[in-house]
C-alpha positions as YAML, in Angstrom:
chain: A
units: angstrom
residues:
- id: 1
  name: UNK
  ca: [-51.41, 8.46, -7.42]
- id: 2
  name: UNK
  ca: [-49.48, 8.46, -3.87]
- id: 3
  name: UNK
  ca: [-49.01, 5.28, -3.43]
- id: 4
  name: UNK
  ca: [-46.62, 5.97, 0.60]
- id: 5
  name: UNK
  ca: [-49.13, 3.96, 2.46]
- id: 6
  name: UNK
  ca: [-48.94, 1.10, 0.28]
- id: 7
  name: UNK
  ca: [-45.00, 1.20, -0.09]
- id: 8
  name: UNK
  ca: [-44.47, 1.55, 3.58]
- id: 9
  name: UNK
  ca: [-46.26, -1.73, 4.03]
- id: 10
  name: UNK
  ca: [-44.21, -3.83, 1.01]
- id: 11
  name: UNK
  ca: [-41.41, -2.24, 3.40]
- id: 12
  name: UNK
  ca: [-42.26, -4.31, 6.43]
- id: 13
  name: UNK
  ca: [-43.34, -6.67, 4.58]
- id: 14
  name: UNK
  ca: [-40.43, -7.35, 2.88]
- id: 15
  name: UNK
  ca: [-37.93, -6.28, 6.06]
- id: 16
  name: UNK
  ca: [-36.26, -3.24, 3.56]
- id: 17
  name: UNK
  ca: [-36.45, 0.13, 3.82]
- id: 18
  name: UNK
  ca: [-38.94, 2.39, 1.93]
- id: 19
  name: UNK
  ca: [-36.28, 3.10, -0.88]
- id: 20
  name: UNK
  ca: [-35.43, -0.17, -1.76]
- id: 21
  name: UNK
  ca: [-38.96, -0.71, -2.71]
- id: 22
  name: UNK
  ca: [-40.21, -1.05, -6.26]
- id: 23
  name: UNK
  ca: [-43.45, -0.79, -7.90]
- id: 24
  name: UNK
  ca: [-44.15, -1.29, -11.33]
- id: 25
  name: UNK
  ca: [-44.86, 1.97, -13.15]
- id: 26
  name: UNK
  ca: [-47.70, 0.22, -15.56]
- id: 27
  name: UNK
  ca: [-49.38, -1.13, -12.32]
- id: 28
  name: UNK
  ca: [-49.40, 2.40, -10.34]
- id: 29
  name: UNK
  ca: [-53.68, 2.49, -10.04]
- id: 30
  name: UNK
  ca: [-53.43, -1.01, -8.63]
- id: 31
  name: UNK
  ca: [-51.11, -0.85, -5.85]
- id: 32
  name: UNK
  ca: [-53.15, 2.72, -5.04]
- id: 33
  name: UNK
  ca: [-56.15, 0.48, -4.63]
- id: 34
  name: UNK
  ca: [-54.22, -2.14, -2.30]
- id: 35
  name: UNK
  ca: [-55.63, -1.05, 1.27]
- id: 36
  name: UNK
  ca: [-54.41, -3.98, 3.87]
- id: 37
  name: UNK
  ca: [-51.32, -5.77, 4.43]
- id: 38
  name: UNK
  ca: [-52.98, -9.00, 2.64]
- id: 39
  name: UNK
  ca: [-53.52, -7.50, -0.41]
- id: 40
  name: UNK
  ca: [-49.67, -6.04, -0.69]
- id: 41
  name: UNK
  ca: [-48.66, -8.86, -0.18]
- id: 42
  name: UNK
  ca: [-50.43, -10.78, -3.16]
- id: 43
  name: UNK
  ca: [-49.07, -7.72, -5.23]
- id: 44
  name: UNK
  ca: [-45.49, -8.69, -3.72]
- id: 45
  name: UNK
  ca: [-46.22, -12.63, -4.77]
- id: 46
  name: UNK
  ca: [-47.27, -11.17, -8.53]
- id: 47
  name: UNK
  ca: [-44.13, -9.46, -8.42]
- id: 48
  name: UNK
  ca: [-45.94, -5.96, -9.33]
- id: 49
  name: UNK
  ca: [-43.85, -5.16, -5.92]
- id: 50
  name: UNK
  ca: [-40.03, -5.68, -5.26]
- id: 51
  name: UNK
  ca: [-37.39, -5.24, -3.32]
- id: 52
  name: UNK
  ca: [-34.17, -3.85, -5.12]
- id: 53
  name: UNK
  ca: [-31.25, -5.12, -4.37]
- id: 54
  name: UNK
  ca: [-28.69, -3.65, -1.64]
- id: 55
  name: UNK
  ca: [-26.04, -1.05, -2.42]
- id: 56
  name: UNK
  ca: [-22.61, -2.10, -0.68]
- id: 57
  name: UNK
  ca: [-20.36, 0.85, 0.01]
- id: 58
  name: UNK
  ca: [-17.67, 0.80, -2.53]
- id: 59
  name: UNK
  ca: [-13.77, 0.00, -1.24]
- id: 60
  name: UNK
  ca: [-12.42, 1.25, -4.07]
- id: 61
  name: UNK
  ca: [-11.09, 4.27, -2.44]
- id: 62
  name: UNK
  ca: [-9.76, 2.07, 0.32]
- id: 63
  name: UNK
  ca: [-7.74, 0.32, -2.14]
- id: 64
  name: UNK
  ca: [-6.44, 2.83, -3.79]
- id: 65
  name: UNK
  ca: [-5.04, 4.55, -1.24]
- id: 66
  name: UNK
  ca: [-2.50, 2.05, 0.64]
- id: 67
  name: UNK
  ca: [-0.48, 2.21, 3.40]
- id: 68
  name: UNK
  ca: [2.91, 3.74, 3.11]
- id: 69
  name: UNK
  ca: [5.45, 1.27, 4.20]
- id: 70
  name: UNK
  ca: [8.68, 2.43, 2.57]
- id: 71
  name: UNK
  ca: [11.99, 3.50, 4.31]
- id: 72
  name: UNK
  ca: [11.14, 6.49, 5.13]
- id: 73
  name: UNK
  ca: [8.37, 5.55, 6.86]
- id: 74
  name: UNK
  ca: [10.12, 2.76, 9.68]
- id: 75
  name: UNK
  ca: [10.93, 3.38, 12.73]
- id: 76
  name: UNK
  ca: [12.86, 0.65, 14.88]
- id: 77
  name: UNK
  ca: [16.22, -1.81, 14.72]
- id: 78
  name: UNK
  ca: [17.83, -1.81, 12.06]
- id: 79
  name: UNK
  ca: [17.11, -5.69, 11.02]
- id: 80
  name: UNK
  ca: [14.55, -3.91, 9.10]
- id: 81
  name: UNK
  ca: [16.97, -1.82, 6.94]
- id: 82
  name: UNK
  ca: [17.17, -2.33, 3.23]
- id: 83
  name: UNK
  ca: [20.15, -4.44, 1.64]
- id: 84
  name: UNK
  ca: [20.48, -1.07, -0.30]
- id: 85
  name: UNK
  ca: [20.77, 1.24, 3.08]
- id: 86
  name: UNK
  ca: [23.50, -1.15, 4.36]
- id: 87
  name: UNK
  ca: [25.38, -1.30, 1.20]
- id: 88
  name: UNK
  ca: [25.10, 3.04, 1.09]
- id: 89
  name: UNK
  ca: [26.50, 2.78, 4.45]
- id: 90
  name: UNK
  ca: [29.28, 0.57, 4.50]
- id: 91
  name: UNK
  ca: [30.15, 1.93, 0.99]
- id: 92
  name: UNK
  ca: [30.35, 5.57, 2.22]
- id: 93
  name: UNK
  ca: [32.69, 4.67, 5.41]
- id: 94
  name: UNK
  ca: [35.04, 3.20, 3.09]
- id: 95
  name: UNK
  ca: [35.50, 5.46, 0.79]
- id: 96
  name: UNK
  ca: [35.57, 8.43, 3.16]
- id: 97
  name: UNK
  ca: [38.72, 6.31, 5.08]
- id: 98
  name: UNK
  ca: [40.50, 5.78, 1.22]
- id: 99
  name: UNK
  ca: [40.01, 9.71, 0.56]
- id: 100
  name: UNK
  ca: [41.51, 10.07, 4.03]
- id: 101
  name: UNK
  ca: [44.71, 7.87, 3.37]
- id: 102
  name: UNK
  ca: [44.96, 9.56, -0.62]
- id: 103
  name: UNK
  ca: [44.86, 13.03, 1.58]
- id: 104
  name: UNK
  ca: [47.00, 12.21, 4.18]
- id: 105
  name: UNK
  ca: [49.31, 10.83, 1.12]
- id: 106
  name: UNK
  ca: [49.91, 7.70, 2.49]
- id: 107
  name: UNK
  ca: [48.66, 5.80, -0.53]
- id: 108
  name: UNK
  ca: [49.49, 6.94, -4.30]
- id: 109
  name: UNK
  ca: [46.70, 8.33, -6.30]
- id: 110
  name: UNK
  ca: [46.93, 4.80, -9.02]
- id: 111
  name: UNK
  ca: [46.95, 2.72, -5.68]
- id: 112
  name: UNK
  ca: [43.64, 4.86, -4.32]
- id: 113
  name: UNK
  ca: [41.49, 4.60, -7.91]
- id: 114
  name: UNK
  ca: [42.39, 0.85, -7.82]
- id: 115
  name: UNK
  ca: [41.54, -0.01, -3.93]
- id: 116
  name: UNK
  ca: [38.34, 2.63, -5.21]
- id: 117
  name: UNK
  ca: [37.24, 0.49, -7.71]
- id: 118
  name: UNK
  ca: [37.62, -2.42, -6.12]
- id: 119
  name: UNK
  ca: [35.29, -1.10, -3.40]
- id: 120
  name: UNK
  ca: [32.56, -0.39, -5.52]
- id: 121
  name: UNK
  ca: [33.32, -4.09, -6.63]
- id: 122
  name: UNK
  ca: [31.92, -5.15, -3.21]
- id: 123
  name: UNK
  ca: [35.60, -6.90, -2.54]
- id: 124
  name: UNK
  ca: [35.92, -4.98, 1.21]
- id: 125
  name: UNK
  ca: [33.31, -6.16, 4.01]
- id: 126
  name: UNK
  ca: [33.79, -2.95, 6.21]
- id: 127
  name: UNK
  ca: [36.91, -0.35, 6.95]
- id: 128
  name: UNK
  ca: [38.65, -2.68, 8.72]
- id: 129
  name: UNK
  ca: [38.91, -5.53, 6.31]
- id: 130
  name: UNK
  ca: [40.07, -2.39, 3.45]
- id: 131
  name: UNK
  ca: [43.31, -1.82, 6.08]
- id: 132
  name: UNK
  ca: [43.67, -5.56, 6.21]
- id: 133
  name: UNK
  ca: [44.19, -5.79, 2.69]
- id: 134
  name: UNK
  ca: [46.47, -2.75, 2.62]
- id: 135
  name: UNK
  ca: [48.44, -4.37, 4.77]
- id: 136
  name: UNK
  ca: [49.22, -7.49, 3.28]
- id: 137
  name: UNK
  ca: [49.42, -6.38, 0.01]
- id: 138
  name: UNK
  ca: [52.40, -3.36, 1.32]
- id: 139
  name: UNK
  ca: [50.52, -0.65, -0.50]
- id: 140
  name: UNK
  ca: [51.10, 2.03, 2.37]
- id: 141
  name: UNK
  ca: [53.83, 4.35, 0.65]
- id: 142
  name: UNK
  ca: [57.14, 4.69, 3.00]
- id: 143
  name: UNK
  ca: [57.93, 7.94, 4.47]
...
């Protein structure tokens, strides 16, 4: 039985579109026989007719994919840098200026591995606090 008429009615009736409409499969003949708006809507009230409910749209893809906000990704001062990116920094410059006093032979190789160490220790701020220490402590070898 085509039953279009009848559902586009329950449609307006019920402010959904056609597919959200639902007739019961048993009652088919009767809602065929339903001519005017009055008698869908009795059919609606007997609950032979219903609207289904509404299909969101799913976020799930949304939330899987998230925004990439890592390092590599930030542009701008450098308040922003990692506590990690600082350390790689300041750790590199210092041990590039030890390597450069072992070459240049103005500190013994004992003297370099223990000033080396005590880098990695986090005991020098920057370069200039490494000469500092140096200094005091009279481990520049004479010439």
């Amino acid at each position: 039985m085509n039953i279009k008429i009848q559902k586009r009615l329950a449609a307006k009736i019920l402010k959904a579109g056609i597919n959200r409409v639902w007739v019961e499969p048993d009652e088919l003949d009767r809602v065929g026989s339903a001519i005017t708006r009055e008698e869908v809507r009795t059919l609606i009230h007997e609950g032979v007719i219903k609207k289904r409910p509404q299909t969101g749209i799913s976020r799930g893809r949304v939330k899987q994919k998230r925004r990439r906000k890592g390092p590599g990704s930030r542009k701008g001062s450098t308040q922003g840098v990692l506590r990690k990116q600082r350390w790689m920094i300041g750790i590199r410059k210092i041990r590039s200026q030890l390597l450069e006093l072992r070459d240049k032979k103005l500190i013994t190789t004992p003297v370099f591995r223990k000033l080396f160490l005590m880098a990695k220790g986090g005991s020098f701020r920057s370069i200039s606090h490494l000469n500092e220490y140096i200094e005091t402590h009279k481990l520049v070898r004479r010439r």
